[in-house]
N, C-alpha and C positions, 0 to 999 in steps of 0.2 A: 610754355609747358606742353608736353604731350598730350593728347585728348586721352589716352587712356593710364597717363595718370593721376588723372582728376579725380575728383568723389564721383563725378558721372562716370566716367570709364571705368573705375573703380566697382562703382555698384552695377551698371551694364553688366561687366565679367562675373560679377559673384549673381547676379540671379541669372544670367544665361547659363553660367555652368552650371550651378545646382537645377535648374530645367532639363540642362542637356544630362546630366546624372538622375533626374528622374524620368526623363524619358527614355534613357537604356534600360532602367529599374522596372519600369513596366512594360518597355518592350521584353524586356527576358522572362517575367511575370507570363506574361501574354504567351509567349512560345514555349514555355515550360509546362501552363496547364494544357495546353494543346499538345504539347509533347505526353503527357500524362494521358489525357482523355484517349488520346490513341491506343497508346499501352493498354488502358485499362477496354478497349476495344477490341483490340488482338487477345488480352487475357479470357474476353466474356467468349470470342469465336472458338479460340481452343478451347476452352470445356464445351462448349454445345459440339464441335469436332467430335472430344473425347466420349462426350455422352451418348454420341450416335454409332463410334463405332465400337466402342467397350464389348456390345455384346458380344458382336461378329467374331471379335477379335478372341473371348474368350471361349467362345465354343470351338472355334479352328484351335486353341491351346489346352484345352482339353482331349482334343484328338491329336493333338501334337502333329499338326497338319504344317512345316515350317513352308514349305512352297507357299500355302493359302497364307500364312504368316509375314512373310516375303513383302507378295503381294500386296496384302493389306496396308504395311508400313511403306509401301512403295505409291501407293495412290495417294495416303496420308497425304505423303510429305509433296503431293505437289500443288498443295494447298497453297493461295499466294502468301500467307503471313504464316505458313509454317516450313522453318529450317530445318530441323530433323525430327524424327524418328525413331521410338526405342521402346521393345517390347520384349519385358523380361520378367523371368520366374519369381515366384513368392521368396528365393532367396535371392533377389538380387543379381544374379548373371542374364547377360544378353543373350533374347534366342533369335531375335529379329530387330535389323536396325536399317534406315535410311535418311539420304541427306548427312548434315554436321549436325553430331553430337558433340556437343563443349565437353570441357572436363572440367569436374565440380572442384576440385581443388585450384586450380589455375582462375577460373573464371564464377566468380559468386555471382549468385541467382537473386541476390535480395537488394531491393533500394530501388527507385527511379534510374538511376545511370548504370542499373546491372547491365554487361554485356548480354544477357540474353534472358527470356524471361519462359518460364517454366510450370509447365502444369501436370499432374498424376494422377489415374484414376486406375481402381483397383479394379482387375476383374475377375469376375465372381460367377460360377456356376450354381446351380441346383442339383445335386446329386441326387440319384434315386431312394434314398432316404428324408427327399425334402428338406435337405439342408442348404446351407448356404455356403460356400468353400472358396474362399481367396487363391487362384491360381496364380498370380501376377501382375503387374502392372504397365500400364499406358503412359510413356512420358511421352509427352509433345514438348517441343522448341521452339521459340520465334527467335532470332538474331534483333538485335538493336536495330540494323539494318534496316528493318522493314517497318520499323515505327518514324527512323530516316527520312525514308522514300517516301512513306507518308504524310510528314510534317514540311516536306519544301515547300510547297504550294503554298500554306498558309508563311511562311515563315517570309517569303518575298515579300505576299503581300502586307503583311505588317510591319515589316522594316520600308518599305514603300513609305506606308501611308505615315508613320512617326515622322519620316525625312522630309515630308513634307510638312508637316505640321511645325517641325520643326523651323523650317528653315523661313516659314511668313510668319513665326511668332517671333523669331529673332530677326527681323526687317522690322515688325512693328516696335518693339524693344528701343531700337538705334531709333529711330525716326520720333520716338515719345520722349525718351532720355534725351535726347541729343538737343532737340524744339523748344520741348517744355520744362525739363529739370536742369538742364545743364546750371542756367543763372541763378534759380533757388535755391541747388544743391550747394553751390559756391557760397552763398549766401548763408547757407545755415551748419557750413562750414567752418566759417569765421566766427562764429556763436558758441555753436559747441566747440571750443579750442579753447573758451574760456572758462571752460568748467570742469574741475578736476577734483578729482576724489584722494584723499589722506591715503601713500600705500604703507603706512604702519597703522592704519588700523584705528586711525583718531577719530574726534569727531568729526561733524557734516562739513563740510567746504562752501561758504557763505555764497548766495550768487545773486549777481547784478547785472538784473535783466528788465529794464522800464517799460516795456511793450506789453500789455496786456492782450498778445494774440495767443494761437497753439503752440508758437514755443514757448514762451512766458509760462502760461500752464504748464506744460511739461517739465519745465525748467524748478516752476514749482513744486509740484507733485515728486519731483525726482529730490527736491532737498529735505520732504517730510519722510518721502521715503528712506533717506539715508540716517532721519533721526530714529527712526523705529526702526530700521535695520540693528542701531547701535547698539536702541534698548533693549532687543532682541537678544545679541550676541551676549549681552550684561547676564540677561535673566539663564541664558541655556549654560553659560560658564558655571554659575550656580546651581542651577538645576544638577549641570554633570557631577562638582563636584562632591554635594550630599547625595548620588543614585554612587557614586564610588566609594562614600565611605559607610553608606547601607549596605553596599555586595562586602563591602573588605568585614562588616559584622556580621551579615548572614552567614559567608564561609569561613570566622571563625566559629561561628557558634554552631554549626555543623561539623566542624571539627570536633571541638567541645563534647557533639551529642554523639558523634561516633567513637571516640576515646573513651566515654560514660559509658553507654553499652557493651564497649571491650571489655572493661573491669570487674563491671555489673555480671555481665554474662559468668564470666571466670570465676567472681568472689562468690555468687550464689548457687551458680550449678555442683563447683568443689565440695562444698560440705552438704549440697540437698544429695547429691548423688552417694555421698557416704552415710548419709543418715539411710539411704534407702538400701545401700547393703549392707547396713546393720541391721534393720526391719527383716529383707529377707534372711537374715544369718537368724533371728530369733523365731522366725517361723518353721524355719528347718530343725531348729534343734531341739524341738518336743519337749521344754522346758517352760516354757509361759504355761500358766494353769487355761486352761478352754476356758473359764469367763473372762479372762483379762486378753485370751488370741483375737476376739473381735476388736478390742482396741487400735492390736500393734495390726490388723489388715485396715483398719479407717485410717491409721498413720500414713500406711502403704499407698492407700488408694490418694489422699490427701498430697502425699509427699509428687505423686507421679503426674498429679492434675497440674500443680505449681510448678515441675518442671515441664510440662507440655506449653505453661503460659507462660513461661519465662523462654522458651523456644521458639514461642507466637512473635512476642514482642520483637526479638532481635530480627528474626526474618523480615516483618513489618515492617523497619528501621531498614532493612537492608534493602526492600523493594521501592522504598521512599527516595533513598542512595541511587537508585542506578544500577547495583549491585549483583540484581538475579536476571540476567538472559534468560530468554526460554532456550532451552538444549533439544531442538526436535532431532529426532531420532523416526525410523520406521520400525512400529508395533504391535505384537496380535491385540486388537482392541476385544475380541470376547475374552480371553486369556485374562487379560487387563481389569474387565469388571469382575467375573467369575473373583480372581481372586479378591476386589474389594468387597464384592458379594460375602466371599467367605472370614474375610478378618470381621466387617460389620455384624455379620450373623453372630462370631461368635461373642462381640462386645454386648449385642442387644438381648442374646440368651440369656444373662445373667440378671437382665431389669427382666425377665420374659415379656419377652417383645419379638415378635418373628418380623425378618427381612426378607419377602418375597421378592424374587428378581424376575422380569420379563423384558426379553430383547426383541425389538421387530425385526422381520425378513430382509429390508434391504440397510439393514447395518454390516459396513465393510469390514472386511478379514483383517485388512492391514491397513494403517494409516500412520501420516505422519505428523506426527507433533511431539509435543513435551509430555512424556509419558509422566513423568516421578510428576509435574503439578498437575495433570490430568487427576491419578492417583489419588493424591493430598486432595482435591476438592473434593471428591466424591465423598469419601470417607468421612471430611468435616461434618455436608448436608447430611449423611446419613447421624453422624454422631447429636448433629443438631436435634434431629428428628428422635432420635432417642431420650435427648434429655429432656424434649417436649413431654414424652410418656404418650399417653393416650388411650384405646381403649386393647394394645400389643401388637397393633401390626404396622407395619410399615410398605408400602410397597413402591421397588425401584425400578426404573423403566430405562432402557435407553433408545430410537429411533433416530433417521438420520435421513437428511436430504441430498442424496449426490446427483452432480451434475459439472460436466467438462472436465473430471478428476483430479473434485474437491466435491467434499461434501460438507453439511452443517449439522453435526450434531448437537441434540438437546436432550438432557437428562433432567428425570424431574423425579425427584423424593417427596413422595405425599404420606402424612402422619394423621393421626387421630386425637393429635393433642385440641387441644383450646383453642377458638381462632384468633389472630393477633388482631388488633384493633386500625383500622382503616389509615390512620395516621402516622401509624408506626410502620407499615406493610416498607415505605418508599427509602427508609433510611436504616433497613434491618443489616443490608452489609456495611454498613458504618460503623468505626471503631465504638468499643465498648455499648451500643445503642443495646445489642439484647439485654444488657439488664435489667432494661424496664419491660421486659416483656411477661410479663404474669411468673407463673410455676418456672420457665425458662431462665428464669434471676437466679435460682439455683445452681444452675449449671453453669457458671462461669460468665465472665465479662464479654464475654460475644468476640473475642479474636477468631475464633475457628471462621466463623462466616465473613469477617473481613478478610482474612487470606483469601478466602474463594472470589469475594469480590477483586481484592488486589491480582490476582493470579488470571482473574478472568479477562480482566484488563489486560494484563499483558500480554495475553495469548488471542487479542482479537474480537472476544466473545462478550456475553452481558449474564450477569445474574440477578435474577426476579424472583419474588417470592407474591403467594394471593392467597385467599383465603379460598378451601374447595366449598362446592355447594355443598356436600353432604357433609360437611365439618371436617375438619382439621386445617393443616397448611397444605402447600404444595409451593415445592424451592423446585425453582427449574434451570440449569447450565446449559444455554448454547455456545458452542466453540466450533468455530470454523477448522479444518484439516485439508490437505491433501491426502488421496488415497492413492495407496502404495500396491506394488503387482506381487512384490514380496519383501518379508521380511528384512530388513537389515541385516548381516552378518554380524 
């Protein structure tokens, strides 16, 4: 028989090749971060380049000096790791260039294997108003090339030294396999050939093995492990089959509870919404005697609360579903409050209760998010804060944190009602929880402020409610945005 088709030849060939496949694996390792560190060596020289001649460069283009311009991108570029040169107006056209400039369409700039790697820096005057004024910019260029030229050196020597390493670890390999394992390999060869495993999946395959040495163990240990394997696969066949027929009853019964809510929604809004333009048909028609009109406006207001909570509900059901994406759009955000400001005002003038609004300075013009549940939360807190009562005022604030354009806003509705008790503070956006909260059991089942929670969820953000030191509440909405240059169309 051939030496290399033995278990030793056999095994020789599979750990020298996976060797020899790790040692390509970190020889390319090895020349890749060295091909990197270079890059990112050529990248750190051209800005310090760019940094030093930015200035020069933009006082000569201020005077629209293109000879000094010329020149400049001519000394640039003979820079040893820089290939071109390119100095161009604030809109973009070239007024001075040298060396090769790539072209961005043909040749991308991004990734380790970009053909060429690229850097920009704006230049900027002082005008005699003390301003700051962007005339144009500085590209510098490196070619791949010159990160190349720079990697050979190292690149010998590390294919060198692998080839070597290589080549006395596979002499010691043959010389150890070949002396010492060849007869044992054979030997335990003939052992294992006896022991074969069920390929339908039966039980454990009995094994007769008299030698109490490290195969014997093994030999062992591999037949208890074949019985817990079995028991294994027993318990997880079971396991799967009751986790399949729990999902097959969860998603009917959320079927169930979405079919329920269809009906519900339909059979109760049909006839509350008729009852309520009946109400207003007999308010208009100056026919109720004035002691019996405050009846038919508590109908009114009663009838209008049950459809706001039966619109809670289903939305709730629907944010629970999957149902409501946020739709961000870009928005005027003072616009935005201004008019929550103005619907709340006029809800709290009627308990008299004033809703002072205050915006700080660096809240943005435009941003971007989901305006209509931006909207809908505010309005909740504010409504919340209403039916707290207190001693009539309420005051709404909004401030914001921008930074890399995105900013964090947080809005915070502070009341004068009663303080909520310490234990209730953590689970106030929890379905139905306001009820238990004092004078506030009045005001409905606490859906308004679980929307705000569910809504803040989805949009990123957290809502918190604490007791203020001088009394009342204070509910406060942080939501992350992106901020926008302008408005949406």
């Amino acid at each position: 028989m051939s030496y290399w088709r033995t278990l030793a030849g056999r095994l020789f060939k599979l750990v020298f090749g996976w060797y020899l496949v790790l040692a390509i694996a970190v020889t390319s390792v090895q020349l890749m971060i060295e091909y990197s560190s270079i890059r990112d060596d050529v990248s750190a020289n051209l800005r310090s380049l760019g940094q030093s001649f930015s200035p020069s460069i933009a006082d000569a283009l201020w005077a629209f000096d293109r000879p000094q311009l010329e020149a400049l991108a001519t000394g640039i570029a003979r820079a040893t790791y820089v290939t071109g040169v390119r100095i161009e107006a604030d809109g973009g056209e070239a007024i001075a260039a040298a060396g090769t400039i790539p072209t961005a369409d043909r040749h991308p700039r991004e990734g380790l294997f970009a053909p060429y790697q690229r850097e920009q820096f704006p230049l900027e005057i002082s005008t005699p108003r003390k301003e700051r004024r962007t005339m144009g910019h500085l590209v510098l260029f490196s070619d791949r090339s010159v990160a190349i030229e720079r990697v050979k050196y190292s690149f010998f020597v590390i294919v060198i030294n692998s080839l070597i390493k290589t080549t006395g670890l596979w002499l010691i390999f043959y010389l150890v396999i070949t002396r010492s394992l060849a007869k044992p390999l054979a030997a335990l060869t003939g052992l294992v050939s006896r022991i074969e495993f069920a390929a339908d999946g039966g039980g454990p395959v009995p094994v007769d093995y008299p030698h109490e040495d490290e195969l014997g163990r093994l030999l062992h240990a591999t037949h208890k492990m074949q019985k817990r394997v079995a028991s294994s696969q027993q318990l997880v066949a079971e396991r799967t089959r009751e986790l399949v027929e729990a999902l097959a009853a969860a998603e009917s019964a959320n079927r169930l509870k979405s079919a329920f809510l269809s009906n519900v929604s339909h059979e109760l809004r049909t006839p509350l919404n008729l009852i309520l333009g009946y109400v207003q048909i007999m308010e208009m028609s100056g026919q109720v005697p004035a002691e019996e009109l405050g009846y038919v406006r508590e109908i009114e207001r009663s009838g209008h609360q049950l459809l706001a909570l039966i619109n809670d509900v289903i939305e709730i059901s629907r944010i629970e579903a999957g149902a409501t994406p946020p739709a961000v759009s870009s928005f005027d955000l003072p616009d935005l409050l201004a008019t929550v400001h103005r619907e709340a005002a006029s809800r709290a003038n009627d308990e008299g209760i004033e809703v002072a609004l205050r915006l700080s300075s660096d809240l943005p013009k435009f941003v971007v998010a989901d305006a209509g549940m931006l909207r809908q939360m505010l309005l909740n807190l504010l409504a919340a804060a209403v039916k707290r009562g207190g001693s009539g005022r309420i005051d709404f604030s909004a401030s914001a944190e921008p930074a890399n354009g995105q900013a964090r806003l947080t809005f915070s509705v502070q009341d004068a009602g009663a303080p909520i008790a310490r234990d209730q503070l953590e689970g106030i956006f929890q379905p139905f929880s306001q009820a238990r909260f004092g004078d506030y059991a009045a005001g409905g089942t606490g859906l308004e402020l679980t929307l705000v929670g569910e809504y803040a969820g989805l949009l990123g953000g957290t809502a918190t409610a604490e007791n203020a030191a001088a009394g009342g509440a204070i509910f406060r909405l942080t939501v992350p945005v992106d901020i926008s240059i302008q408005e949406a169309a």
